[in-house]
Every structure is written in structure tokens, then in C-alpha cells.
N, C-alpha and C positions, 0 to 999 in steps of 0.2 A: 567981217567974217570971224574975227578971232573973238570979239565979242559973244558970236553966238556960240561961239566950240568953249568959250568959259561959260556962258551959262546952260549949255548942254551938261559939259561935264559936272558943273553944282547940282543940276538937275539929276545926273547918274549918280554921284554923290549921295544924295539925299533919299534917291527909291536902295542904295542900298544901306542907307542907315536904317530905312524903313522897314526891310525887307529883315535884316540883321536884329532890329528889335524884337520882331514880329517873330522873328524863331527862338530869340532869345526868350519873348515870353511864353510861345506855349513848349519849349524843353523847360523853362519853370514852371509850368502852371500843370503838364501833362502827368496823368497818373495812371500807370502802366498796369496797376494792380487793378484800376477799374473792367482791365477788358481782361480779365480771367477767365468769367462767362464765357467770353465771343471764342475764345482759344477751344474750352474744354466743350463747348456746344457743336463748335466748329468738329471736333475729332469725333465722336460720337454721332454725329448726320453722316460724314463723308468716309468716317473709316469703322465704323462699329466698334470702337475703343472707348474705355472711359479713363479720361486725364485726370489727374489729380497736382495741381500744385498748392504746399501748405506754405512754402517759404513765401517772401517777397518779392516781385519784380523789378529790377531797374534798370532803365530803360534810359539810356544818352541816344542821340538822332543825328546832329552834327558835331566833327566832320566825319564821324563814322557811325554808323548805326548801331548802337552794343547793347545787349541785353545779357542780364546776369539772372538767374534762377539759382532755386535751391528749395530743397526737400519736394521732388518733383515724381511722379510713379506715371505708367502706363500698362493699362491690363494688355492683355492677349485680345485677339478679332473677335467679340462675341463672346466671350467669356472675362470671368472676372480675377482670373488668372495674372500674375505679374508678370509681364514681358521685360521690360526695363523701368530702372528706376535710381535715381541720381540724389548724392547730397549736396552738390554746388557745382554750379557749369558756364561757364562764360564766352560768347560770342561774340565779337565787332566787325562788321561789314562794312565797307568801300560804299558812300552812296553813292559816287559820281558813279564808277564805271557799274554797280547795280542799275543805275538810268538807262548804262550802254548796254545791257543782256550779260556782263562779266560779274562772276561772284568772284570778289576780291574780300579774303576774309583776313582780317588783321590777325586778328589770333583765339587762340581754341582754349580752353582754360577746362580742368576737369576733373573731380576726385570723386570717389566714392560712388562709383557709379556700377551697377549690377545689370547683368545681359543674359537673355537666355534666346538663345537662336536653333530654329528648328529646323530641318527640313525630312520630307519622306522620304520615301523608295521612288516614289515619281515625279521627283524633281521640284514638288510644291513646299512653300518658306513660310514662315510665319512671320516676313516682312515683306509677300509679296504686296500687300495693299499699301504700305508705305510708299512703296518705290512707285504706282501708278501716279503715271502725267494727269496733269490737268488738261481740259481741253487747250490746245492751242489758240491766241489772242491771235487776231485777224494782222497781218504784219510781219510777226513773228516769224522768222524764219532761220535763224541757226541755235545750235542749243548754249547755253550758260557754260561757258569755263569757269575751271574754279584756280584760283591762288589764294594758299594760306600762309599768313608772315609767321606763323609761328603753330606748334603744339605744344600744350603741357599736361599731362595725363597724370594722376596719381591713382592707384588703388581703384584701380577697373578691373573686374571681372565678368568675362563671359563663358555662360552653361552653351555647350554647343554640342548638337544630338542632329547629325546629316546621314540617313539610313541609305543614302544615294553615293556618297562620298565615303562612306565606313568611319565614319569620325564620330566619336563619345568621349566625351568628358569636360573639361575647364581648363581655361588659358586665363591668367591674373597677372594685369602687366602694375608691376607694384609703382614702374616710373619710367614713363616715356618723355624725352624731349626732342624735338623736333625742332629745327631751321623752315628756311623759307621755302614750302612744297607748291612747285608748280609746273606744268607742264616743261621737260626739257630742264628744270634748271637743278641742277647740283645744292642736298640741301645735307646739312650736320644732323646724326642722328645717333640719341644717342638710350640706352633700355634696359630694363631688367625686369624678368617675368618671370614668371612659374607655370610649368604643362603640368595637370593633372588630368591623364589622358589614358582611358580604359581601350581605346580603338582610336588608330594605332596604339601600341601600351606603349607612351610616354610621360614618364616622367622625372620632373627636374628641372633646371633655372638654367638658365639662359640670360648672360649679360656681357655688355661694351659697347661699343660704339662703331659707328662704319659715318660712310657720305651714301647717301642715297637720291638716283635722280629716276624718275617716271617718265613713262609715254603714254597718257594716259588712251590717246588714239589706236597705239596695237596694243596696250597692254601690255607693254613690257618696264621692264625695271633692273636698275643695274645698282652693285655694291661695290664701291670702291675704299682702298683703304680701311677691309675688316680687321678687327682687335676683339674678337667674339671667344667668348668663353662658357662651355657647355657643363652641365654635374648632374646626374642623374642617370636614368636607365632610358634605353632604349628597344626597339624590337631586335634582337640576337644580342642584346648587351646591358651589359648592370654596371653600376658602380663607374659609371663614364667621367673622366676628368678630360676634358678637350677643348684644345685652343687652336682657332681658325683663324687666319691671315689670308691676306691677297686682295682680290679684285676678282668678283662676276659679275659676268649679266645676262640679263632670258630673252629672249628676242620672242614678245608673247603672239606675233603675226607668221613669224618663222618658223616656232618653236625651237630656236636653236640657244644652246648654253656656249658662252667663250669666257673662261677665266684664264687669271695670268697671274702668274709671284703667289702663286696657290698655295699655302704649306699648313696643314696639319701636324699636331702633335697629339697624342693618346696616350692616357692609361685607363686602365679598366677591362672587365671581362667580356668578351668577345666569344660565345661559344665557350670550347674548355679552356680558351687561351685566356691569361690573364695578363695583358700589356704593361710595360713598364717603359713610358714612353717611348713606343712607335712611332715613328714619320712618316708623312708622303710630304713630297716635296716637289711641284709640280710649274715650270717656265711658263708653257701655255696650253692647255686644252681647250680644243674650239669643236664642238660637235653640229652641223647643219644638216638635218636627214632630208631637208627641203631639197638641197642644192646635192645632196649624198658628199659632205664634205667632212674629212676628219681630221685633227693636227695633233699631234702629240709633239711635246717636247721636252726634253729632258726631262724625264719618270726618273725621280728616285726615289724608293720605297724602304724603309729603314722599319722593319718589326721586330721587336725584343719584347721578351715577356715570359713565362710559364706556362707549359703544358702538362696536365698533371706531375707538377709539382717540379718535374722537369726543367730547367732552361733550354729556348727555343730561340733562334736570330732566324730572317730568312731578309736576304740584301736582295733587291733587283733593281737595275740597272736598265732604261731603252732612252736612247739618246735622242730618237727621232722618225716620227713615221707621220705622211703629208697623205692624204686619199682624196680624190679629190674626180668622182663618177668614176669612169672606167681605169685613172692613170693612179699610179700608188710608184710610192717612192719613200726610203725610209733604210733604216739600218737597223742589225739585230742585237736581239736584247740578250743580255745575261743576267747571272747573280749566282747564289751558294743561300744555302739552306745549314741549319744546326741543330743537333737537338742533344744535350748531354741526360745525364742517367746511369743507369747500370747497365743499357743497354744505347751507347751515345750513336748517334748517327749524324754522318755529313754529305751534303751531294751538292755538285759544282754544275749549273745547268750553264747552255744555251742553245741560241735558234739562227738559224742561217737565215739571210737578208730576206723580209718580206716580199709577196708577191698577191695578184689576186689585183680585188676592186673596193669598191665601198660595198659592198655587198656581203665581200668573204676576203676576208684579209689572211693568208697562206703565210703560216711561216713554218717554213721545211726545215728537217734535220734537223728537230728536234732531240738535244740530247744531253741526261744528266748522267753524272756518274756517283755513282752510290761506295760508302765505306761505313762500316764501325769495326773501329778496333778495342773491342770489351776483353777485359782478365778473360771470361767463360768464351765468349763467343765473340768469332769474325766474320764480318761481311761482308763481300766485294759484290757489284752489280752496275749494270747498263741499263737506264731506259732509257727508248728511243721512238721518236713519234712524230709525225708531223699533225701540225696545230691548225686549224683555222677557225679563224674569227669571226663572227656577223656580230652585227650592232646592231641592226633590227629584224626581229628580238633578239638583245645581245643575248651570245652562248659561243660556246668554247668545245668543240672538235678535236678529238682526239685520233686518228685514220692510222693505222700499221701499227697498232700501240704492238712494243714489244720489251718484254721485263727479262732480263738474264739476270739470274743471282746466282752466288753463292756461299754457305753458313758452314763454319768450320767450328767445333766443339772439340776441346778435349778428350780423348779417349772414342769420338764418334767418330762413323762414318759422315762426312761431309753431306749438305743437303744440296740441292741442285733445283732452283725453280724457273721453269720456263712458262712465261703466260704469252698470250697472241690477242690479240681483238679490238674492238673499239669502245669509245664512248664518250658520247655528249653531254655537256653542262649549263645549265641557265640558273637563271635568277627564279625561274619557278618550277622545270624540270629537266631530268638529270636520267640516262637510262646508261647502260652499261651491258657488254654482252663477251665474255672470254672464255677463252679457254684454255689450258695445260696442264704443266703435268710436273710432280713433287717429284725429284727421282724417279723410280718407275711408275708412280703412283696416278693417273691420269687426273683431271678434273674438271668442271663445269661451271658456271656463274652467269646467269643473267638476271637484269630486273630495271626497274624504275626509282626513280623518287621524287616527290613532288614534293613543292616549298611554297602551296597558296596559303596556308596559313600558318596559325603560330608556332605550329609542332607537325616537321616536315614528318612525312607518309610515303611508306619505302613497302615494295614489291620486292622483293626477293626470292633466288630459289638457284641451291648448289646442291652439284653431286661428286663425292672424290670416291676415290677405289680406296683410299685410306686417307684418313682427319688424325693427328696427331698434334692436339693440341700442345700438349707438354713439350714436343722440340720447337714450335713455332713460339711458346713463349718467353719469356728471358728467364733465364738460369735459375734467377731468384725464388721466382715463383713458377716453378718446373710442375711437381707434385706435392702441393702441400700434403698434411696427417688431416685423415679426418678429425674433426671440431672433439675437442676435451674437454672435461669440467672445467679447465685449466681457462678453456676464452671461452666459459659462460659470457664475460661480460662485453664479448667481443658484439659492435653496434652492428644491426642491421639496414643496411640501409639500400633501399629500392628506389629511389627517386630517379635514380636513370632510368628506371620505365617510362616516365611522364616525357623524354626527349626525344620520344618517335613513336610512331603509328605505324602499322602496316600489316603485311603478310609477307611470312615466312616459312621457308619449306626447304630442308636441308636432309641429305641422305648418303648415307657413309658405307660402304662394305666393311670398312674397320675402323672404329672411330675410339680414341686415348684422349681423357681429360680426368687431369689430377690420378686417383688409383685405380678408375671405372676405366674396363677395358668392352665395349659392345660390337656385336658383329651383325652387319646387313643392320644398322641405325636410322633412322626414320624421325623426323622433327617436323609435325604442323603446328605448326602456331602465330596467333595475332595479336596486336599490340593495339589499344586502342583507348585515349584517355589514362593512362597510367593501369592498365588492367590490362594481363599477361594471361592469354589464355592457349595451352598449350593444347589443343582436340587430339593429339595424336602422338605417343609416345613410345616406339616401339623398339626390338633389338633382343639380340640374340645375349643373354650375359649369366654370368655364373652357372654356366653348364647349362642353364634351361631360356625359358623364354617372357620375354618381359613386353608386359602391355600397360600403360598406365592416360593418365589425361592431369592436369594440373592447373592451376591459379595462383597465382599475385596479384597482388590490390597494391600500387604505392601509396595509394592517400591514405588505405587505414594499414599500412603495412603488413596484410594477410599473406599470408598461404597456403594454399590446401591442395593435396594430391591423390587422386583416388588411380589403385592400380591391383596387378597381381604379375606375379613370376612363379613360373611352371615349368617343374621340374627341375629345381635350381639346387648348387648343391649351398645348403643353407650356411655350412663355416663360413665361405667365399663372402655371402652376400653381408653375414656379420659383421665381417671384417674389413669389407671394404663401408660400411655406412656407417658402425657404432666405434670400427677399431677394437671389437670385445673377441676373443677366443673361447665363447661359453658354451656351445652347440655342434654336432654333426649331424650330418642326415642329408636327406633328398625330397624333395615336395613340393608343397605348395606353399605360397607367400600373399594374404591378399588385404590388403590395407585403406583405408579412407578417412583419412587425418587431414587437421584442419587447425592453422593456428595464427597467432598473429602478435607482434610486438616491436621492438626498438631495439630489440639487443636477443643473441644467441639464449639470453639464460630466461629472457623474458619470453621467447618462442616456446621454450620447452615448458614452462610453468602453465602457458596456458594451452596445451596442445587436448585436442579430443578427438574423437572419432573411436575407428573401431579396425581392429587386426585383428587374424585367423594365421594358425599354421597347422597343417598338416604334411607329417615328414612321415617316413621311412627310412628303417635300415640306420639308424645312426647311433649316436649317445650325447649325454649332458655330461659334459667338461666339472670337472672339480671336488669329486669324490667317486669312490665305487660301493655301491649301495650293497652287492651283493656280497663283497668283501668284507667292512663295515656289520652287516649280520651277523654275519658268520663266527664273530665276535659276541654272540648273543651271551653265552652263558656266561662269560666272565663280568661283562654289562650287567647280568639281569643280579650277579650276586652281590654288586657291590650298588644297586639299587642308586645309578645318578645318570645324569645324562653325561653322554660324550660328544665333544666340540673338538671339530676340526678343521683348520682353516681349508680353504680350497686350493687343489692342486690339480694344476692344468694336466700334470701326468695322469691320474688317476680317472677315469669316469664311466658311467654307467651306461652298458649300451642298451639298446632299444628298437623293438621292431616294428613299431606301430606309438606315432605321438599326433595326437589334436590338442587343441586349445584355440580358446577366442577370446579376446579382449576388450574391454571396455574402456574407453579412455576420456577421463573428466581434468580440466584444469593440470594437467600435467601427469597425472596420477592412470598407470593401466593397470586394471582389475581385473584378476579369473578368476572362475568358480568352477572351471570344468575339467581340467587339466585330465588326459587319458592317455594314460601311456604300456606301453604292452611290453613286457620283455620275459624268455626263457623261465624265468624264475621269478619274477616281480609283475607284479598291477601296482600304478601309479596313480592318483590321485589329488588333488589338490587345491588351494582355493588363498589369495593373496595377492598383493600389490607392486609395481616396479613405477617408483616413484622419479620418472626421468630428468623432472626440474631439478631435484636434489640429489638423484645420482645414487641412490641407495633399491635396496631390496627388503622384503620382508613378504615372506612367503612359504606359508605350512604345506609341506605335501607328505599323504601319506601312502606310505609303503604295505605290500599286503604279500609274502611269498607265497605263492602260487602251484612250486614244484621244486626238489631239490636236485641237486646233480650229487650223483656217489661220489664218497672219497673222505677223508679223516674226518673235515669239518660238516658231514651231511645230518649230523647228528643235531648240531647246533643250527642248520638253518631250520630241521623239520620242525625243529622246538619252537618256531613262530610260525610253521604252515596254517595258515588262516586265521592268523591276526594282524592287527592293522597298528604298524610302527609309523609314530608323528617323527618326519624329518622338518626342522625348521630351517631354512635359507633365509639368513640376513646380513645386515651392512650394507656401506658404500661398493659402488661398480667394483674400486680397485682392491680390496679385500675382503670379501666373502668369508662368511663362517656359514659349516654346514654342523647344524645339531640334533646329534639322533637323542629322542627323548625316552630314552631308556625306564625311567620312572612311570612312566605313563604305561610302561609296556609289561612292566614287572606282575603289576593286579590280573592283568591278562592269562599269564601264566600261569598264576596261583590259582584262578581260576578255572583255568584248565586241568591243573593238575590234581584238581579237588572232583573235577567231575571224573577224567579218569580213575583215579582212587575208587569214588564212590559206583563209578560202574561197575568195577572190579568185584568188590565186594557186595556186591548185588546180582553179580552173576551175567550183566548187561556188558556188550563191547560195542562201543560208537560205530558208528557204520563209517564205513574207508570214505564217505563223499561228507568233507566237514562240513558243508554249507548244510548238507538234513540231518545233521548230527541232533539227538535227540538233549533237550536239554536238563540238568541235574531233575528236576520234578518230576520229568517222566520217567526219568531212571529210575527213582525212588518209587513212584504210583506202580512200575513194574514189577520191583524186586518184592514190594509190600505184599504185591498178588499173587506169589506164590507161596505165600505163609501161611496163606489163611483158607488152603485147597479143603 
């Protein structure tokens, strides 16, 4: 017997030196590059692709099957479009257990490799033809698992556009290495990539390392021991610096997330808040909406950073809350809020022990307490609320909200604010609905706001018995001076339109901001893509009545306002929008101006449109024209003009004035100027150049009738001639110049015809306008010579 088991075994020997040759020579003899054809023939029969490989094949068979490629493309299904395309890729495959149905893949090798993945609005992929099975082999009955001993990824990038998913843009992972990925097993991973990503708008790098283990059965996957670190922008945040630790994982059959030893750190801008390393720092969070299971544990929240320009801390504290279907158990949370400034505030919140389900998690007794103690202004206040929770859809319950304040100022009476009402919060809408009342002051507020996309959309709409802005803002900026030459160069800047959408609708019985004082106030307007449109602008102000409509554009930083105010007393309105004392009167105001720029001095340089005033009953501030006259004779003797600067004590009143303006590039034009007064016709035609802050403008004088008394002598001596007054300079000193010179020919001229009537026997008729002129005087007195 032993005979035959030694030459059995020579015999086994031998077929596999046979067998060992036989493979050794055709892995020598096989040329992988011959079957090119059968590949790219293959892809174009069965997938309507056309393949292209220009590099080489090499091709090893035992003990693993490996093939290495390079300079490799694939179009699009049907098109000759690039789908994917590779500069060197290497594969080695397990044959034994591929015999067994199992893809055991040694390892993955791979650089320079370019992706573009599609899919539409209804759910169809431009790799659905790849992923189709083959018919199944008669036999065959479970499907291929896969195990990879390794990955190495260099300089992959994939174009990825899912109109199903809302996802645009590229993901470039510049170095992926991966351990041993296979169902269940725990593998090292470690990456660094860049998002350039239009939908969601992300972008930014993304790098470290974690342990990663798969299921690939539910689809789940877990990260243990992260060391991740984030830099770029995200949706609600720029300029992100962020380092993530702990331990998750997604239960993809459950859909439940449980991490543990959670801790974030943050800086970067968040909204208006600008983080200076923020924490959360998180024991264990376990969410199961399957089972309606919730675990919180020790929440510590640590936020520091800047809010306009401000410093901001806000500490919270929740030790532990367990939910778990209808039983909840847990303890309540605290913390304190900061905010310094000119106007610093502090409030020291918390919440009485939860109660409720997985459904609505209650935490009663809500309640913070409010202070700032500012040089200007103090503040003491209570609110108090009870909160409830849902998780699905999470949002946040506000029930019995109730606000007590109150602001104590210097020299003021104290303010007293009382609000009442509720309001809801989510992740995508938010509505609110209160009411109370400022001091005696009642007031209103309801609305919405939604956050589906990238620039949240707000419903709003308030009504007070009085709006005073000016006590409600901090001290500092109370009432500023209307704009001066002075901050021409002060920037304009509207880009806070672009940070909300909506409709808004506000209305005051007495409404104070900065020096504008309006009564019975009215505000419709909507916010949409950065374009501020005001339809409705109404109010009771400077004695008459104000109706206007307006525009802002942030993108091209416009603005334009078209309006009128009636019966207004026109000093008031001057004074409160130019800060000028140059007018009195009563009228009308009606304006449609339109300008656009970067800065105070650049709005003014380019502003246009067109303004109208017709007043009554007033005067022009800065000389007395009638007075000024009346100084004719000693003027006209000494043959010059006289300049005098303007004095706000002095001016010419008037009982009838129009005029209408023309306004280019900064520059407003008359030609029409009419003004009526006892003794004077006005007339005139010039420029008020508001980019540059100056005047220049001719008007001429014409008396019309004298009043008796010492000097009536000297006005009749210009009755019905036309005196040039010149107004010019800058806003802040005016020169007013009667041009005496111009006026002197006038008179000689007169004086020559009176003479020569005289002496002719002829007296001008009392109405100078038909006064006969010196030729007919003359053709008259000739006529009786020659009888």
C-alpha cells in the first residue's frame, strides 16, 4: 500500500509541476494588449460607449489576477461625450475565492482620474447602464461580496450635477488612503479633498484621518476616532476653520445617528457672528425616530466671537435628557448669554426639568433675566416662557412668551416694555405673532419666515400708536445731523438687502427716526434678490402731507425715489433733509430722482431726475432784495456792482414762487424761476451743483410797484427795469451780487427818453410796459413842425 501512496503522490507531484509549468508559460507567453479589441467591442455592443485605451495593459493571473492600465477614456451612452477618464489604475483580484462568487480585491491603485456624474429631476444617472446585471448563470444564486486589502487614490476628480438631490459642482480628492474595506471590518482612513460646490454652496478642503467600518447590507457606516479638519465656506458661513473629534455612526436600515466624545471647535463667520473658537462638546448623542428614541448627554456649548464688531459669549449647559416613546427623563439646562458695546447686555437663563414624549419634549419655566448696565442707558428685564421641543420636524415652541423690561436714560422718563404672545422655530419655518405695548404706547407684530433656500423670506407686518426709533437705539447713534460735504466720502453700502426676501408692512400713528418726525406712517415694501422696493410711502410730516414710492438695487448700488409732499412748510422739510436754512414758504414738493454709487459723494455726483416747487407766502433766506434797491441811486452813481455775502437775518419775502428742475450727473438746472412779490417779479435761470456743494445762479429782478416813504424815489428809478442779481459759491457761504453796472445803461437810457419826451412836448403813458419808445417820440414831436 505504501508503494502505491508514493507513487500516487509522484504522480500528484508531477501533474502539478505540469499544471505550474503550463501557467507559468501562458502568464509568459499571454499578451493582454492583444485583447483590447474584445474590451472596447465589448463596451460599445453591450453599453453604447466608446472605450478608448492608448496606454498599455499588464496583466499578472496568479496568485492574484492584476491588471494595470493607463491613458484610459470612456464617452457618455450614445454620445461621444467624456464620461470618465484615467491616467493610471491598478487592480488585483483574489482568484481562488472569485471561483467561490467572492470579489476579494487586493488592492485599488489610482491617479489622475476625471469623473463626471449625472443624474436628473427623475432620478435617471448617466451610470445607470453600467450598474445593469448580466443575465444570471444557471446556478448562481447569491450575489458577489466584495473585500478590498487596500486603496490608493491620487488626484481624482468628479463633475457631479443631481437635479434630484440639488447637488452641483466638484468634489477633488487630491489623496485618499484606505486599509482593509470590507463588510464589518474596522479599516484606517485616511484624505484630503477639495468641495467646489455651487448647490449646496460649498467650498473648501476637507482633511485627517478617522477608522471607518461599513454594513454594506443596511447601508450603514460608522467613524470612529475622527481628527477631521474643515477650511472653507459653507451654507450660513464663510471663512470656516473647524476641527471635529469623536466617534459616529448612521444606522442606514434605522436611519438613526449615535455619536460619542463629540467635540467641535470653530472659528469663522456664522451669519453676522464671527466665531473665535467656539465649542460644542458633546458625551453622547443617540437619535432613533424608528424606536422614537432620544439621549442627550452632557451638552456643553461654549460660543465666543463677534457680533457686529461687538464681543458675544453665550455658555449652555444640559447635563442630561433620556426619551425614549412615551417615558422622558432628564434634568434642566442652563447657561448666560454676553454681549459688550456701548450698549453691553447680559442674561442668565434657565428651564425647569423636562417633561412630554419623544414627540414634544416640554421644558416649563422658562426663564432669563436680562441687564445692561451702559454710562447712557440701563436695562433690567424678565423673560419667561415655556419651550417645547419636537424632533420630527425639529422646531422650537415658544407658549406664554412674556417680555417685562425696562430702560432708564438720563435726564428721561423711563421706558416700560411689555410684549405677550407666541412663537415657533425650525430649520425651515419660523412664524411669530405678539403683542404690547411701549409705555402707553400699544403695538402689533405678526409674520413668517421661511429658510428653504439660500436667503431666508420673511412675511412681516407691525402696527404701534408710536415708533420711536431714536429711544429704542443706543445713545450713540440717537439722532444723527443730516449727511455734509463733510462725509461726502462716507461709503455706501446696501448689501444687507441681498440677506432677506420678503414682505413688509409697518404703520405708525407717530413714528421718530433720526430728525424725521411723521404722523399716521404707512411702509409697504418688498425685498427680493437684493432689490428694495418700497410701493407705498405715506405720512403726515412738515405740516403737510407726504406720498412717495422708492428703489434700491444692492448689486448696482442704486437708488431712486419718486414722491410729493403737500402743503408742507418747506424751511422744516429743508432742514430736516439738506440741514440748509435758505427758504420759507408753504407748498408743494414733487421730486423723481434716481442715482447710484459707492459712497455719499459719489450718489450726489451722479444723481438725475427732475424736482418742482411751488410755494406760497414765504421768502428766500440771505439778502433783502427790496432793501438792497433801494440803494439804487448811490449804486448806480458809483457805476460797480455790490456783493454781499448772505445773511440768514435778512430775506426777501414772496407771495407766489414756482420753479422746476432738471437734474443731470449731479448738476440741477432752471430756466424758469417765477416769483411774485409786492414790489418785485423774479426771474431766473442757473445751476445748484449738489456733488460739489456750490451755486451759481443769475436771477433777475424787475420792480413792479413802490411803497411811499424817503427811499420810494430810489426804487421808482428802476420801475420797469430788469436788475441781474448773481447768487454764488459753496452751500456754506453764498455771495449774493447785485450787478449794478448792467443796470446803470438802463437808466441812462431812460433818462434820455424822458429828457427827449420833455422836450418834444410827448409824456410816456403811466403803464411802462406801452411806454412809446425814443423814435416814436421823435416821429411825433417832428409832426408838429411841419403843420
Amino acid at each position: 500500500m505504501s508503494v502505491w501512496i508514493r507513487r500516487g503522490a509522484w504522480a500528484l507531484a508531477g501533474l502539478v509541476l505540469a499544471v505550474a509549468a503550463l501557467a507559468t508559460w501562458f502568464v509568459a507567453t499571454f499578451d493582454a494588449n492583444r485583447y483590447k479589441s474584445v474590451a472596447i467591442d465589448w463596451m460599445k455592443t453591450h453599453r453604447n460607449r466608446t472605450l478608448a485605451i492608448d496606454g498599455p495593459i499588464e496583466l499578472k493571473v496568479f496568485p492574484r489576477l492584476a491588471v494595470k492600465l493607463s491613458k484610459v477614456s470612456l464617452s457618455e451612452a450614445g454620445r461621444s461625450d467624456t464620461f470618465a477618464s484615467l491616467d493610471e489604475a491598478g487592480l488585483a483580484v483574489d482568484v481562488l475565492p472569485l471561483l467561490r462568487g467572492e470579489l476579494v480585491i487586493g488592492r485599488v491603485d489610482a491617479k489622475g482620474v476625471r469623473l463626471a456624474w449625472q443624474r436628473n429631476a427623475k432620478g435617471k444617472s448617466n451610470i445607470d447602464d453600467l450598474l445593469q446585471s448580466e443575465p444570471a448563470q444557471p446556478g448562481q444564486s447569491k450575489p458577489m461580496r466584495f473585500d478590498i486589502s487596500g486603496i490608493e487614490l491620487a488626484d481624482v476628480q468628479a463633475r457631479l450635477k443631481d437635479e434630484a438631490g440639488g447637488l452641483n459642482g466638484s468634489v477633488t480628492l487630491k489623496h485618499l488612503q484606505a486599509g482593509h474595506l470590507a463588510n464589518g471590518v474596522e479599516a484606517p482612513v485616511k484624505l484630503d479633498a477639495r468641495f467646489e460646490l455651487s448647490q449646496p454652496a460649498v467650498k473648501g478642503d476637507l482633511s485627517g484621518d478617522t477608522r471607518l467600518t461599513l454594513d454594506t447590507v443596511s447601508g450603514s457606516a460608522s467613524l470612529r476616532d475622527m481628527n477631521l479638519a474643515f477650511k472653507g465656506d459653507a451654507p450660513g458661513a464663510t471663512a470656516i476653520d473647524a476641527a471635529l473629534k469623536g466617534s459616529v455612526a448612521w444606522d442606514g436600515a434605522k436611519k438613526s445617528v449615535d455619536a460619542q466624545s463629540f467635540a467641535l471647535k470653530l472659528s469663522g463667520h456664522t451669519g453676522a457672528l464671527k466665531h473665535d473658537g467656539s465649542t460644542i462638546d458633546i458625551e453622547r448623542f443617540a437619535f432613533d425616530p424608528a424606536h422614537k428614541a432620544l439621549t442627550l448627554r452632557k451638552l456643553q456649548a461654549r460660543v465666543k466671537g463677534l457680533q457686529g464688531g461687538q464681543p458675544l459669549s453665550l455658555d449652555l449647559d444640559w447635563p442630561e435628557l433620556a426619551v425614549s416613546g412615551d417615558k422622558l427623563s432628564g434634568s434642566a439646562f442652563s447657561g448666560k448669554l454676553s454681549r459688550g458695546g456701548e450698549m453691553p447686555l447680559s442674561a442668565n437663563f434657565k428651564s425647569s426639568a423636562p417633561s412630554g414624549n419623544f414627540d414634544a419634549v416640554r421644558l416649563p419655566g422658562f426663564e432669563a433675566q436680562l441687564q445692561s448696565n451702559a454710562p447712557q442707558r440701563k436695562l433690567t428685564g424678565t423673560l419667561r416662557s415655556d419651550l417645547t421641543v419636537k424632533p420630527t420636524p425639529a422646531s422650537l415652541t415658544l407658549d406664554r412668551l412674556d417680555l417685562q423690561a425696562k430702560v432708564e436714560e438720563p435726564g428721561q422718563a423711563a421706558l416700560s416694555l411689555g410684549t405677550r404672545g407666541s412663537a415657533v422655530a425650525s430649520a425651515q419655518r419660523s412664524s411669530w405673532n405678539l403683542t404690547g405695548q411701549l409705555n402707553e404706547n400699544r403695538f402689533a407684530s405678526e409674520g413668517t419666515a421661511t429658510f428653504a433656500g439660500d436667503t431666508p423670506s420673511i412675511n412681516a407686518k407691525a402696527r404701534f400708536d408710536a415708533l420711536d426709533l431714536n429711544r429704542l437705539m443706543s445713545p450713540g447713534s440717537s439722532a444723527p445731523k443730516p449727511t455734509t460735504t463733510a462725509a461726502s466720502n462716507t461709503p455706501v453700502d446696501l448689501s444687507a438687502l441681498r440677506s432677506v426676501n420678503g414682505q413688509f408692512s409697518v404703520s405708525a400713528a407717530r413714528f421718530a427716526f433720526q430728525q424725521y418726525r411723521v404722523a399716521d406712517a404707512r411702509i409697504e415694501a418688498s425685498l427680493d434678490g437684493g432689490m428694495l422696493r418700497i410701493t407705498d410711502l405715506q405720512g403726515k410730516a412738515w405740516g403737510g402731507q407726504l406720498n412717495a414710492t422708492a428703489f434700491a438695487d444692492a448689486r448696482a448700488s442704486r437708488v431712486a425715489i419718486k414722491g410729493a409732499a403737500t402743503g408742507v412748510n418747506i424751511n422744516a422739510l429743508v432742514k430736516d433733509v439738506a440741514a440748509k436754512d435758505w427758504i420759507e414758504g408753504t407748498g408743494r414738493v414733487a421730486w423723481d430722482l434716481d442715482t447710484a454709487g459707492r459712497s455719499v459723494n459719489e450718489m450726489r455726483s451722479r444723481l438725475k431726475g427732475s424736482a418742482a416747487l411751488l410755494l406760497r407766502d414765504g421768502a428766500v433766506k440771505g439778502i433783502n432784495l427790496a432793501k438792497s434797491l433801494r440803494q439804487a441811486k448811490a449804486a448806480l452813481s458809483m457805476k460797480q456792482d455790490a456783493v454781499q455775502k448772505a445773511n440768514q437775518v435778512e430775506k426777501t419775502d414772496f407771495s407766489e414762487l414756482s420753479a422746476t428742475f432738471q437734474v443731470n450727473d449731479g448738476v440741477a438746472r432752471n430756466r424758469d424761476l417765477d416769483m411774485k412779490s409786492p414790489f418785485l417779479r423774479l426771474g431766473g435761470e442757473g445751476a445748484i451743483d449738489i456733488g460739489r456743494g456750490r451755486i451759481d445762479y443769475l436771477a433777475r429782478a424787475t420792480v413792479t410797484s413802490t411803497a411811499k416813504g424817503q427811499d420810494a424815489g430810489d426804487l421808482a428809478a428802476l420801475k420797469g427795469l430788469t436788475v441781474p442779481v448773481r447768487l454764488s459759491g459753496p452751500f456754506e457761504s453764498l455771495d449774493w451780487k447785485i450787478e449794478w453796472s448792467a443796470v446803470a445803461a438802463g437808466v441812462v437810457t431812460r433818462q434820455i427818453e424822458n429828457k427827449l419826451g420833455e422836450a418834444l412836448g410827448v409824456r410816456p403813458p403811466a403803464n411802462a410796459a406801452s411806454k412809446p419808445s425814443p423814435q416814436d417820440l421823435l416821429k411825433k414831436g417832428l409832426k408838429g413842425l411841419f403843420k
